[in-house]
Backbone bond lengths (Angstrom), bond angles and torsions (degrees), N, CA, C in turn:
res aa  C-N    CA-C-N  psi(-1)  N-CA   C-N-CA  omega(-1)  CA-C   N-CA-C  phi
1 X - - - 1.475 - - 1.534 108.28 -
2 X 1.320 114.87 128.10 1.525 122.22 170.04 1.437 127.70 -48.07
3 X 1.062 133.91 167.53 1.248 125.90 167.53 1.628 120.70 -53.18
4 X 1.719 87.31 -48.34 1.498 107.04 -175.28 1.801 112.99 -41.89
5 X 1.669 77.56 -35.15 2.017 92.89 -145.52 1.612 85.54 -87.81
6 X 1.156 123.26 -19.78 1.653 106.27 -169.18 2.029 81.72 -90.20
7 X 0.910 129.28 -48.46 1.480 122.99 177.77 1.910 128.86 -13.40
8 X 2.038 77.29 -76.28 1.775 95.59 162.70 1.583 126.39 -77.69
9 X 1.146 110.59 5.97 1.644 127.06 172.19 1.486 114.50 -78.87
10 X 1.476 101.04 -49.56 1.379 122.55 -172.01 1.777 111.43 -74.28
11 X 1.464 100.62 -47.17 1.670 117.19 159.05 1.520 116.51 -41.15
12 X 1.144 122.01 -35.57 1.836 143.36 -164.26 1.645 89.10 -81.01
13 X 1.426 105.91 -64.95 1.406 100.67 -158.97 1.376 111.03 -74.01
14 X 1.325 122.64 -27.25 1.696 118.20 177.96 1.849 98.55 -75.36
15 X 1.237 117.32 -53.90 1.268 102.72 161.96 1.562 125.31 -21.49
16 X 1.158 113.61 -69.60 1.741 142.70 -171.48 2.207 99.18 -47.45
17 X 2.094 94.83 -52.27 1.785 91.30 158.39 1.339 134.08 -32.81
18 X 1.168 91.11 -75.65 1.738 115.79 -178.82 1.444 110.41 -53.80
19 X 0.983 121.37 -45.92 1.395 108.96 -153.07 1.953 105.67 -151.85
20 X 1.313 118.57 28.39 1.428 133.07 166.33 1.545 118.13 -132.64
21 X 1.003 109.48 151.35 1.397 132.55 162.31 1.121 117.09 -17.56
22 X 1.808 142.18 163.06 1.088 131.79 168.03 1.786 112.56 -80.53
23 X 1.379 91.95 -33.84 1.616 94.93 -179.23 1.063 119.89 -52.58
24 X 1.615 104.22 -24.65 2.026 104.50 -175.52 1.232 126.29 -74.98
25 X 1.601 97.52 -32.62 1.562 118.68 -179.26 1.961 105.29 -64.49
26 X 1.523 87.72 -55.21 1.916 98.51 177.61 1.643 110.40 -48.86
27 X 1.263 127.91 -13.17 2.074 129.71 -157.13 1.777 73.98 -109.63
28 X 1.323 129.75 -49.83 1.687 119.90 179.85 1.686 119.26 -56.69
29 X 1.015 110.88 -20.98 1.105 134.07 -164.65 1.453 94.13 -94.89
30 X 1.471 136.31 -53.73 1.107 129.94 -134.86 1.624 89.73 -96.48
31 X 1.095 117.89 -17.34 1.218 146.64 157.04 1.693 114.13 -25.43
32 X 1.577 101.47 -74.10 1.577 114.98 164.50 1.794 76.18 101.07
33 X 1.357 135.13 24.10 1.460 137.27 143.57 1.176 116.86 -20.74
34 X 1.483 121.03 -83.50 1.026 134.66 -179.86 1.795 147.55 -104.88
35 X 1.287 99.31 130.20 1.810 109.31 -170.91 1.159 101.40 -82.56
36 X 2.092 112.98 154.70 1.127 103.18 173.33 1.490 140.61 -59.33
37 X 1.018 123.20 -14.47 1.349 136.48 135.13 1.468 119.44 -6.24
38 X 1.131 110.77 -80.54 1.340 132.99 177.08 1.153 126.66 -48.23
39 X 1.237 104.92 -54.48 2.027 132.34 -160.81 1.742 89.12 -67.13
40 X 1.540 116.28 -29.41 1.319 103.59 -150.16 1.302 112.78 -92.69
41 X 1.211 121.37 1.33 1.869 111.07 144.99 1.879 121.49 -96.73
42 X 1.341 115.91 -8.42 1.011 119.96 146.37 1.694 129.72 -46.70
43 X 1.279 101.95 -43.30 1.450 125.89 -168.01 2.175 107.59 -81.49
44 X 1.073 96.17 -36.00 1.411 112.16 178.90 1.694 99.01 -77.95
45 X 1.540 117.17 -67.99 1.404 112.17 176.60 1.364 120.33 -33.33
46 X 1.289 105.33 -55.03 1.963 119.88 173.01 1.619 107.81 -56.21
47 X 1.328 130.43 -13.01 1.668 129.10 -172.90 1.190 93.89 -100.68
48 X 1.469 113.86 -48.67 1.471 108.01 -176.37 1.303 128.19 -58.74
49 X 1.813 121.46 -36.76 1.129 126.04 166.65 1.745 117.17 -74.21
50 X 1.123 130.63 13.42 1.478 136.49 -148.14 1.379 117.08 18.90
51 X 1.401 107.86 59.62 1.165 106.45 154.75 1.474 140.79 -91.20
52 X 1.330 138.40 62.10 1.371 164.58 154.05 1.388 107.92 9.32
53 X 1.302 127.53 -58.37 1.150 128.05 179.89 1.515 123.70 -68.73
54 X 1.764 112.49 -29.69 1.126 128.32 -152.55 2.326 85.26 -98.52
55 X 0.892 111.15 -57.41 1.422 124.95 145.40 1.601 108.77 -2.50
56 X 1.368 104.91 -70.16 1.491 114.02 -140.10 1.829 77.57 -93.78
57 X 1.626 141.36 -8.95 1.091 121.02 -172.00 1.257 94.13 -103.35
58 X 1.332 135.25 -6.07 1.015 124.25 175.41 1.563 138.71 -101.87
59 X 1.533 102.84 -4.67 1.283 128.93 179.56 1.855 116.83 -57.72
60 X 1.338 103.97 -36.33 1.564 104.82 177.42 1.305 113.65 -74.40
61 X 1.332 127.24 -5.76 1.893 138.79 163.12 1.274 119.60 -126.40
62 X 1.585 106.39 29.03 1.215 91.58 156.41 1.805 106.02 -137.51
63 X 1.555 117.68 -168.16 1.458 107.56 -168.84 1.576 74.00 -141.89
64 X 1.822 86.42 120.23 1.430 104.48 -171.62 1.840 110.78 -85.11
65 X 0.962 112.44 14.06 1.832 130.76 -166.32 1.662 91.27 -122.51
66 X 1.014 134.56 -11.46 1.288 115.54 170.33 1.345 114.78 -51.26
67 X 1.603 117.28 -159.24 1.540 113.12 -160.75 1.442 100.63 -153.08
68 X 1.229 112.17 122.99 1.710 92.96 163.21 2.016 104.74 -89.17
69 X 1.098 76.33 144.97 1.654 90.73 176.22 1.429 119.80 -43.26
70 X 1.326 120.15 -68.07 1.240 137.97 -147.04 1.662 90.15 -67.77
71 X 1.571 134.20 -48.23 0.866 111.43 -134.67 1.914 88.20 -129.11
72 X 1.840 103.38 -9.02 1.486 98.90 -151.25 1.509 133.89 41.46
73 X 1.340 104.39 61.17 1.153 135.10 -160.04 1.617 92.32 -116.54
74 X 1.893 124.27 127.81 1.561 113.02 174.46 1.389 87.20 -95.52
75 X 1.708 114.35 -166.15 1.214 114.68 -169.91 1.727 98.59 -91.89
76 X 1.288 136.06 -26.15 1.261 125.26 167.37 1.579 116.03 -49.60
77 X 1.649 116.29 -36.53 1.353 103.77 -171.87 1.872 97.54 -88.85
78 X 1.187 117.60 -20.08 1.789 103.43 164.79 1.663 102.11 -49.31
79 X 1.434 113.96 -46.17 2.054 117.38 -159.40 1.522 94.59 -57.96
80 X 1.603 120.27 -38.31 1.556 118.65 -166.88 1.772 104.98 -86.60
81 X 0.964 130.09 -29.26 1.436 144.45 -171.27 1.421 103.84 -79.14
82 X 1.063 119.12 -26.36 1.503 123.96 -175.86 1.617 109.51 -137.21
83 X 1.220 132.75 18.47 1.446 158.50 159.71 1.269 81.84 43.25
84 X 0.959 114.81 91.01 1.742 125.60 165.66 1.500 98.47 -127.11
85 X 1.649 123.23 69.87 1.191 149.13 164.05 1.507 109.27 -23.55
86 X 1.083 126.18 -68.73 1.183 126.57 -163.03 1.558 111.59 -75.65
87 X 1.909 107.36 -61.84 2.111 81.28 166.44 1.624 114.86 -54.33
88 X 1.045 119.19 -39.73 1.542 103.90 167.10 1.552 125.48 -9.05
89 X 1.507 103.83 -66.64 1.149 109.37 -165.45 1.662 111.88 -91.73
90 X 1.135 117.36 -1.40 1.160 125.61 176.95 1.779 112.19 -90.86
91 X 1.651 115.01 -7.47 1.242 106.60 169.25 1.243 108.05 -137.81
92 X 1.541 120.96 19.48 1.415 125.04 150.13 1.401 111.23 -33.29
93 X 1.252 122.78 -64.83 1.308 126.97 -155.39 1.505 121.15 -67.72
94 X 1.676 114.93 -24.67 1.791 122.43 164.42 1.316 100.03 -111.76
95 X 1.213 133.24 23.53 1.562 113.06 174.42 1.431 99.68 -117.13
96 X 1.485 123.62 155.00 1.446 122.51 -175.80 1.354 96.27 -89.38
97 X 1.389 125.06 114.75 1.723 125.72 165.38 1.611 112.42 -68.26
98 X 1.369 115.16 -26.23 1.615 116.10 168.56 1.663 113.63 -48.99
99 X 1.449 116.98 -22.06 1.614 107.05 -140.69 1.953 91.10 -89.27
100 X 1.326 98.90 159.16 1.513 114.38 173.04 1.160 115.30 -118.16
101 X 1.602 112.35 168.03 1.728 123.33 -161.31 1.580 87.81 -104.19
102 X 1.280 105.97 -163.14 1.533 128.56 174.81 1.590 99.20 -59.67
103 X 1.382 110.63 -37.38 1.586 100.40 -164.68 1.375 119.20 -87.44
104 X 1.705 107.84 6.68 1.975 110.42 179.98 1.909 87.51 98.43
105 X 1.288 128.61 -19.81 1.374 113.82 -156.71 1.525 120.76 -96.52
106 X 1.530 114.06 133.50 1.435 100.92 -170.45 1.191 116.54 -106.15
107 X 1.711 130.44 166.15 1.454 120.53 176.11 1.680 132.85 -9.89
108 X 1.309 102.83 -58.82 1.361 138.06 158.20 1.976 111.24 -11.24
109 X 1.369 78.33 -84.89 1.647 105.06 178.38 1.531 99.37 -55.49
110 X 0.542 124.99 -27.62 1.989 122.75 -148.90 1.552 99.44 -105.54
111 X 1.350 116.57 -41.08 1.502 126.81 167.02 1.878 113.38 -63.33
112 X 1.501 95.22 -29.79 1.589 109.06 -178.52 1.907 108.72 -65.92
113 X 0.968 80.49 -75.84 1.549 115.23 163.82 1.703 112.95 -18.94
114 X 1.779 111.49 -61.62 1.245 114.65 -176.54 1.427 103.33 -81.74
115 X 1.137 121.91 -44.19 1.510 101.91 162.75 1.736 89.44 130.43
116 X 1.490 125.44 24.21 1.273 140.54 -155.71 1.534 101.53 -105.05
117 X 1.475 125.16 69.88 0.910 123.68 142.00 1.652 142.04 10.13
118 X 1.389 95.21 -71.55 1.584 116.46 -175.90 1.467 110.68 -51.36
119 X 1.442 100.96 -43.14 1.857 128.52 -154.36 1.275 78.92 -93.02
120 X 1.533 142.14 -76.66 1.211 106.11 -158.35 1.458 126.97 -78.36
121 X 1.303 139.65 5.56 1.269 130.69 144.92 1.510 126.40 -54.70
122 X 1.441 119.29 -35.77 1.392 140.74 173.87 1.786 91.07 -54.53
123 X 1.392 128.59 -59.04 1.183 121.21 -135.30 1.470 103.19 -104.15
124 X 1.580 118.88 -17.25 1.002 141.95 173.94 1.521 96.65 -21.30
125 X 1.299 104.76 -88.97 1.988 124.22 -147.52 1.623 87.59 -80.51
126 X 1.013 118.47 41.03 1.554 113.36 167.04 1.809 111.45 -152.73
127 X 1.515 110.78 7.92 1.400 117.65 -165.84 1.063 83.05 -106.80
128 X 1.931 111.61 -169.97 1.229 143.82 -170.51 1.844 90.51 -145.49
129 X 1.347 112.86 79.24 1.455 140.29 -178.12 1.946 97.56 -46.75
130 X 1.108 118.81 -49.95 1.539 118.99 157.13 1.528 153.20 -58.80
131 X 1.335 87.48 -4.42 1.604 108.09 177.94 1.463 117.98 -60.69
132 X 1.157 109.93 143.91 1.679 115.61 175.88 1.789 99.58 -127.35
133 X 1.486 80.91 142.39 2.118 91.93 152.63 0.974 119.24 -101.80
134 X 1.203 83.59 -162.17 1.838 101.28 -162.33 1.519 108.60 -55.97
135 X 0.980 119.07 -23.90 1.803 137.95 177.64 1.664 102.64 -62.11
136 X 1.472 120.89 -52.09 1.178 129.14 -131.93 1.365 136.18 100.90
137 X 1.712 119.94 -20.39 0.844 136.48 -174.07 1.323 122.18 -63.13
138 X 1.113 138.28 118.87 2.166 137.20 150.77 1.691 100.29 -58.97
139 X 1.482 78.25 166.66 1.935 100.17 171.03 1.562 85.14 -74.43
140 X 1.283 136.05 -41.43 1.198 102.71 -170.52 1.410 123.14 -63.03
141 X 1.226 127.55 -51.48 1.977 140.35 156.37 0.918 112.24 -22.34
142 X 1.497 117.08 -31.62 1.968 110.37 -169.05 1.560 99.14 -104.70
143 X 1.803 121.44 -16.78 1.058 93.06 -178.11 1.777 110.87 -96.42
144 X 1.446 119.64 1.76 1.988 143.87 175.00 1.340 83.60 -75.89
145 X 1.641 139.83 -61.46 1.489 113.68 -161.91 1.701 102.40 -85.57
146 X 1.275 144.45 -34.87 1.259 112.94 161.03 1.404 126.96 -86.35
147 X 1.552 112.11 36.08 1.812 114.18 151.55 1.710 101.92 67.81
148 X 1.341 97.92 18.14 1.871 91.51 178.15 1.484 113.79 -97.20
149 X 1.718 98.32 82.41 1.408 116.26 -177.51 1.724 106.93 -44.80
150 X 1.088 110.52 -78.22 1.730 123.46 -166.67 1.850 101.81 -33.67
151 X 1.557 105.36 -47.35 1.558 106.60 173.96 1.324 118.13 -43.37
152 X 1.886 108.13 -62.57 0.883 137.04 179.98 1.805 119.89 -25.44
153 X 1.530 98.29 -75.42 1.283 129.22 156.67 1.900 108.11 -14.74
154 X 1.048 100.16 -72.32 1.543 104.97 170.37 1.362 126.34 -62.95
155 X 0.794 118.21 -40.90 1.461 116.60 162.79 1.501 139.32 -57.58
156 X 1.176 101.01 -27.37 1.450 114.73 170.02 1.237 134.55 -42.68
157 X 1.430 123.95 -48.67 1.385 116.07 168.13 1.377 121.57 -80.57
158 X 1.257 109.80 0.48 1.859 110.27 -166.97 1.573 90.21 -112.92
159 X 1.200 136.42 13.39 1.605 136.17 -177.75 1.171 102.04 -134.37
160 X 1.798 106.46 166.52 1.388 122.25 -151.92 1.704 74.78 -122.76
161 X 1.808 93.91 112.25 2.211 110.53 162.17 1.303 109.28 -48.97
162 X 1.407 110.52 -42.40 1.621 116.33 -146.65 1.394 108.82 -89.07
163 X 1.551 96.79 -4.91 2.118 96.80 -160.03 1.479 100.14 -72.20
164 X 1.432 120.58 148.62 1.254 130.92 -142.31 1.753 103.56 -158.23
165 X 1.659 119.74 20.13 1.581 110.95 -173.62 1.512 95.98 -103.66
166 X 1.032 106.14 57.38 2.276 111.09 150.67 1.326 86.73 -107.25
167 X 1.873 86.00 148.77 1.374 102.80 160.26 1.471 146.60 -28.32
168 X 1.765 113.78 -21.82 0.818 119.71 -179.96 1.069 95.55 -130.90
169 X 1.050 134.23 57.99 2.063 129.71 163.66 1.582 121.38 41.55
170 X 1.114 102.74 28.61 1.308 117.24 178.26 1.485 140.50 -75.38
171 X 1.273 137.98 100.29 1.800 116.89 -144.58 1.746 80.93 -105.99
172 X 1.139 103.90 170.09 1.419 137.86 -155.70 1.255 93.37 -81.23
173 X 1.062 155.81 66.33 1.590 163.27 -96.06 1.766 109.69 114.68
174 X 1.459 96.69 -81.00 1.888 90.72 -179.74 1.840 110.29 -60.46
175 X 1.546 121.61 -33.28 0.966 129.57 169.72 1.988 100.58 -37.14
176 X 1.409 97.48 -74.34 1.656 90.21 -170.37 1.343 135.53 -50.47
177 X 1.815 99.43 -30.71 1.492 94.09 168.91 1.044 104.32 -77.70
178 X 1.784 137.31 -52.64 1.521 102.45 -179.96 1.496 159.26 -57.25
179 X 1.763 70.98 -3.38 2.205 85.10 161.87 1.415 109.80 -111.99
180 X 1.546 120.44 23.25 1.192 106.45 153.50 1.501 110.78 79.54
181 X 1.866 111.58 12.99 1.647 116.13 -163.27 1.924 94.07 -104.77
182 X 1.602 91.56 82.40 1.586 88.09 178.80 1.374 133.29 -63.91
183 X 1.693 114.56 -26.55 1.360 130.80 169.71 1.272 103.95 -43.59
184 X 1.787 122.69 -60.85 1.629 123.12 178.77 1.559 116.21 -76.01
185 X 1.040 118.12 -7.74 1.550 122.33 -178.57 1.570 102.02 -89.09
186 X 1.550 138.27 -6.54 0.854 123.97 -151.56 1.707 82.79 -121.59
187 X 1.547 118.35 -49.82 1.208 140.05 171.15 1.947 95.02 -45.79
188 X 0.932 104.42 -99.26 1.249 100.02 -179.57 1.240 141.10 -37.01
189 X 1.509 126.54 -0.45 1.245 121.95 178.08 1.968 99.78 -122.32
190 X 1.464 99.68 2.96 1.475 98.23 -177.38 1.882 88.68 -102.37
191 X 1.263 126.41 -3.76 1.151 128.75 -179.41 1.890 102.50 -76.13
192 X 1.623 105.52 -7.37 1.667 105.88 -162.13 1.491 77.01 -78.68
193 X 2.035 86.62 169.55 1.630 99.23 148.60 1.621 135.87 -57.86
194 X 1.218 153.20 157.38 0.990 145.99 -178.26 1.905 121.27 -48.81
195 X 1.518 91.06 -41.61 1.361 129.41 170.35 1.916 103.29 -41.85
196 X 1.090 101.45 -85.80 1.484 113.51 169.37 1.244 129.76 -56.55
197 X 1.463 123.67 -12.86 1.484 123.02 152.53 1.652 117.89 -81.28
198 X 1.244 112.54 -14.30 1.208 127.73 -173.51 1.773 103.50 -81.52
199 X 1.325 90.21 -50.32 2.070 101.66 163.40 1.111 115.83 -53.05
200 X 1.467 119.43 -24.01 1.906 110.16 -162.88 1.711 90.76 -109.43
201 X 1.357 118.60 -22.98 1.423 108.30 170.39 1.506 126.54 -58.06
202 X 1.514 98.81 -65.97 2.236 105.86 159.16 1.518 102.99 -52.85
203 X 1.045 159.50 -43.40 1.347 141.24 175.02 1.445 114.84 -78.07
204 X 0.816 135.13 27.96 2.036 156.58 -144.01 2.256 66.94 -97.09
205 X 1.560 106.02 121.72 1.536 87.83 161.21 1.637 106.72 -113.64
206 X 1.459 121.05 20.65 1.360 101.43 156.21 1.729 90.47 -168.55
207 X 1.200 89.83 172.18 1.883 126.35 -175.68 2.162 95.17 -48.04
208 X 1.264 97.26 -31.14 1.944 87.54 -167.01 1.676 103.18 -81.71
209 X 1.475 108.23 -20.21 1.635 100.29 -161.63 1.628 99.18 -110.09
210 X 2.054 129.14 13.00 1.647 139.74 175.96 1.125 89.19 -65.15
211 X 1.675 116.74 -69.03 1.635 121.18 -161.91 1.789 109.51 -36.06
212 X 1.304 86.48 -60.69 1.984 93.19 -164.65 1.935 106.85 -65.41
213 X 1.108 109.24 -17.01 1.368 125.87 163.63 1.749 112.65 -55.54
214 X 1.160 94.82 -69.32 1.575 128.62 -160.02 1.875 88.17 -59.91
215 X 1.514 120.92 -71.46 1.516 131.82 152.96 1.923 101.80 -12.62
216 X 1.143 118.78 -97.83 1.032 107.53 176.96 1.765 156.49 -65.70
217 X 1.570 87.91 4.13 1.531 99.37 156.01 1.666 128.93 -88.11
218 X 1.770 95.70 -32.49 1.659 116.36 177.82 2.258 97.41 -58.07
219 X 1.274 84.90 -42.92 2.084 80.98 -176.89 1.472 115.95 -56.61
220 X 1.585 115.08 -28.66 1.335 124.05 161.72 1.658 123.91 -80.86
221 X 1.443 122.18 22.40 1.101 135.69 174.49 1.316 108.01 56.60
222 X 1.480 121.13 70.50 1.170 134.62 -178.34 1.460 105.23 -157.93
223 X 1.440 108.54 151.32 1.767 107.66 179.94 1.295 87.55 -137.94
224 X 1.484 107.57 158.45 1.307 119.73 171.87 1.957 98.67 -123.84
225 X 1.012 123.55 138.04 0.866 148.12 174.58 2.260 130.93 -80.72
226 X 0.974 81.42 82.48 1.551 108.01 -174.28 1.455 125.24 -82.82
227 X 1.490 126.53 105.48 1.386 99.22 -177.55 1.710 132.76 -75.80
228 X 0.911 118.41 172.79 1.981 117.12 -174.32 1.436 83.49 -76.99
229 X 1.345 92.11 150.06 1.570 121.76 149.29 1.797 105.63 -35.32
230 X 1.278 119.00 -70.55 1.382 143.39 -168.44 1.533 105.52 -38.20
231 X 1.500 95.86 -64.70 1.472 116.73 -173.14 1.604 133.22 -105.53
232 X 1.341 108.32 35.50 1.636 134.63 -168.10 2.057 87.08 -65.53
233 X 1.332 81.34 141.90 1.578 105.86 161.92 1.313 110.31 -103.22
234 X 1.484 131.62 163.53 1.141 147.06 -139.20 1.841 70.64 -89.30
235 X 1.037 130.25 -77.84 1.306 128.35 -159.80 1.165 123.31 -44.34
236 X 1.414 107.16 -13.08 1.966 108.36 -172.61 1.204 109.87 -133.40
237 X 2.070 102.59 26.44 1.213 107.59 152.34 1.517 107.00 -90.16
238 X 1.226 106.37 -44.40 1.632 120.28 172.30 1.747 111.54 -36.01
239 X 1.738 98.55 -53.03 1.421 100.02 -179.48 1.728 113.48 -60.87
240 X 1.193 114.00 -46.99 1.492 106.56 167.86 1.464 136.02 -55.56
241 X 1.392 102.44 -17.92 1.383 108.36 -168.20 1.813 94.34 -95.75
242 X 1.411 109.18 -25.38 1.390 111.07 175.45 1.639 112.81 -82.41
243 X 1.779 124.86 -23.50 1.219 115.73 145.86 1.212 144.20 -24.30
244 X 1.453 101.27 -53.21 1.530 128.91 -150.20 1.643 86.83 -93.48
245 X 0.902 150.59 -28.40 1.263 150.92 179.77 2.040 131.36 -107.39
246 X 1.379 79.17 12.80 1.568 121.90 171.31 1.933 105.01 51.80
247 X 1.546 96.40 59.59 1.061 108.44 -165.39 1.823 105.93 -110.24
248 X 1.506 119.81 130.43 1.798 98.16 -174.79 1.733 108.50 -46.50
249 X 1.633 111.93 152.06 1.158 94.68 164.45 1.474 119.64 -82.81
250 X 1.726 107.79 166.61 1.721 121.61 -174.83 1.839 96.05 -53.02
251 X 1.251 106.38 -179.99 1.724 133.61 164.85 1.755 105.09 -62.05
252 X 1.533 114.03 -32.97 1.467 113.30 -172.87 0.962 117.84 -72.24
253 X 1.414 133.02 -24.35 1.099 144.31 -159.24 1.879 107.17 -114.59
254 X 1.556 93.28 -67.64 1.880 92.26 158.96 1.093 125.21 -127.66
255 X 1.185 119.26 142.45 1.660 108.89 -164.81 1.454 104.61 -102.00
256 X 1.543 119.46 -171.51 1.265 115.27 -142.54 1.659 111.53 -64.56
257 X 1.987 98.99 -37.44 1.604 112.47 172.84 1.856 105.88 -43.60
258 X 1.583 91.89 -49.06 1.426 113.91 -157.54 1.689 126.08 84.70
259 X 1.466 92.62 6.15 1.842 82.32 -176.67 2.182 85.74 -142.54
260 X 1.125 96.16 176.54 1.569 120.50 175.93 1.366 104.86 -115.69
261 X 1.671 127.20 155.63 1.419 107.67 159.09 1.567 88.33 -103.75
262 X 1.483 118.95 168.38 1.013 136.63 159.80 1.691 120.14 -102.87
């Protein structure tokens, strides 16, 4: 075969990935076309599109531990990065889910991260739920700064609240409010003890961040007690005016607990 002809041959069969049948890919194959070498951007194209079947014909020629360059990325952490659920699970079983990219980050994280559901249940009972990269970061941190509550949600009991090795001592909590990911900021701090929501309520340093306070102490069967606009007492005008100027509020407004039970 010519250069030419192995060229447009090779064009056919990545074509045939993307956008053919499994049978077509299996007659290239049967071929003895392609080395692992080869197969292995074929094999990535087919993860990226979730193609499962096309995946699973290509797995015996290709070497699922290879690397893409740019990112040292294997092809399991492309399946979690791009929640392509189903090859996912079709190369769980020969791909190492332990392994990391350039960035310290494993399948795990990267499935967290995109916000891929599917993938991280798959990858769950086979991860190390505590792992950090090169950042410091957990799957839980990456999935609080991109706001991927439902991820989030799952992760919770198999992760450490308190872990704190980013650069700036930051646990997967301050992470969310500082990206502004209120779905996990709300999740995650109603995940505290009652005790410790009760701490972040009296330290509340202004009137915008009581409400989301107040929200997550009431889920722990607790109310805090607020007066109306309408019907303010002299004291919890003071407290508002000491809100607004990010001042603790007075005793009138919250008292020392800061909450009531009901």
């Amino acid at each position: 075969m010519s250069p030419e002809e192995k060229k447009a041959f090779k064009a056919a069969f990545v074509s045939a990935v993307k956008y053919g049948a499994a049978s077509e890919v299996e007659a290239f194959l049967a071929l003895e076309f392609t080395a692992a070498q080869d197969a292995w951007t074929p094999l990535v194209s087919a993860t990226i599109r979730n193609r499962a079947p096309i995946v699973q014909a290509l797995l015996p020629f290709s070497d699922v531990e290879h690397r893409v360059l740019s990112t040292g990325n294997t092809v399991l952490m492309v399946a979690a990065a791009f929640g392509s659920e189903d090859p996912l699970r079709v190369l769980l079983p020969v791909a190492d889910a332990k392994a990391t990219n350039l960035a310290g980050q494993t399948a795990f994280m990267l499935a967290a991260k995109a916000g891929a559901v599917g993938c991280v249940d798959a990858l769950l009972p086979v991860s190390d739920t505590k792992a950090v990269d090169n950042s410091g970061f957990t799957a839980l941190m990456h999935a609080a700064v991109k706001n991927r509550a439902e991820c989030l949600e799952r992760l919770l009991l198999a992760s450490d609240l308190e872990a704190r090795e980013t650069a700036t001592h930051q646990t997967a909590l301050d992470l969310a409010r500082a990206s502004e990911a209120w779905a996990c900021v709300d999740i995650l701090a109603a995940a505290k003890s009652p005790e410790q929501a009760r701490a972040e309520l009296s330290a509340a340093p202004s009137s915008a961040v009581l409400p989301r306070c107040q929200a997550i102490v009431e889920r722990a069967g607790l109310l805090v007690e607020v007066a109306s606009a309408q019907n303010q007492t002299s004291g919890a005008k003071n407290g508002d005016a000491c809100a607004e100027e990010g001042k603790p509020l007075p005793s009138a407004v919250v008292d020392a607990g800061g909450l009531r039970r009901v």
